[in-house]
N, C-alpha and C positions, 0 to 999 in steps of 0.2 A: 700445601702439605700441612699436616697439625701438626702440634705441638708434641714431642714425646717426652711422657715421663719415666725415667729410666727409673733402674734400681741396680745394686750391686750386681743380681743374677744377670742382669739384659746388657749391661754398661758395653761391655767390649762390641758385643753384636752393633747395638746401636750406632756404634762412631767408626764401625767398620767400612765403610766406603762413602767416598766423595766428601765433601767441605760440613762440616758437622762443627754449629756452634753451641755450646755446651752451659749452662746457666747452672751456677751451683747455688743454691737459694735456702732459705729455711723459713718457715710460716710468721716467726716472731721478728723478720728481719724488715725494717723499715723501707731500706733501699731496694730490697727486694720487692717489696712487694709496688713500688713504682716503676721497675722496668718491664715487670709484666705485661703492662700492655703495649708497653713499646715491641718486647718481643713478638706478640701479639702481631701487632703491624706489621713489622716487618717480617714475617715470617708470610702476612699475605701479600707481599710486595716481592718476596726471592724469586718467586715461580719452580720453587724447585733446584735453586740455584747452588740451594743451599739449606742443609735439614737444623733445627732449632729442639735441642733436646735439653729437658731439665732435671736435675738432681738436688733431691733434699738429700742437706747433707747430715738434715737428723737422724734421719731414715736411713742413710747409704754411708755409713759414717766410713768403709771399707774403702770406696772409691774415693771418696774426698781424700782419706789418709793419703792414700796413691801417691794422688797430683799437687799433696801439700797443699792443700787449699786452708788458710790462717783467717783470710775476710772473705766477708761475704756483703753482695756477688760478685764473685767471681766468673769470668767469663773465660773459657777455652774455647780454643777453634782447631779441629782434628780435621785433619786430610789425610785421609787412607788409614785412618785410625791410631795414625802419630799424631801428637801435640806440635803444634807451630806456632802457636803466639796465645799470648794472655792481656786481659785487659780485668783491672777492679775497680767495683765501684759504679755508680749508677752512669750511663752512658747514654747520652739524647742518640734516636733514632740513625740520625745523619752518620753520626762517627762510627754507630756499627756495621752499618751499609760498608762504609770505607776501610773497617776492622776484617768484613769478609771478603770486599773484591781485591784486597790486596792477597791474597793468595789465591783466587780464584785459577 
């Protein structure tokens, strides 16, 4: 499944069904722009298991306000379109595997 870039208009659609992990990012952000390809990876490792969507939050400043997002990245994980758990800050591949099969 690719990678979706959301926007304030799409945001709710997007995280509206099944395990949806959320990447809040912005273009001049260092750590951001190192888990990129981790998300990258593992998004071609879920199968499906689990959808990987991203928000700039310079861009979508609406939605960030929302969820309080302060640093960045920030990472949300939505099941059925509620928030369940939050992780920030750059996260090696492995720990996010274990950030989404824990609610699986």
């Amino acid at each position: 499944m690719a990678i979706v870039h959301a926007t304030d208009a799409s945001f709710s659609n997007d995280i509206a069904e099944g395990l949806v992990l959320v990447d809040f990012w912005a273009t001049w952000c260092g750590p951001c722009k190192m888990i990129a390809p981790v998300l990258e990876e593992l998004d071609s490792e879920l199968n499906g298991a689990a959808k990987i969507v991203k928000v700039d939050v310079d861009q979508n400043q609406e939605t960030a306000s929302k969820f309080g997002i302060m640093s960045i990245p920030t990472l949300l994980l939505f099941k059925d379109g509620e928030p369940v758990d939050k992780t920030v800050g750059f996260q090696p591949k492995e720990a996010l595997a274990e950030f989404i099969q824990k609610h699986a």
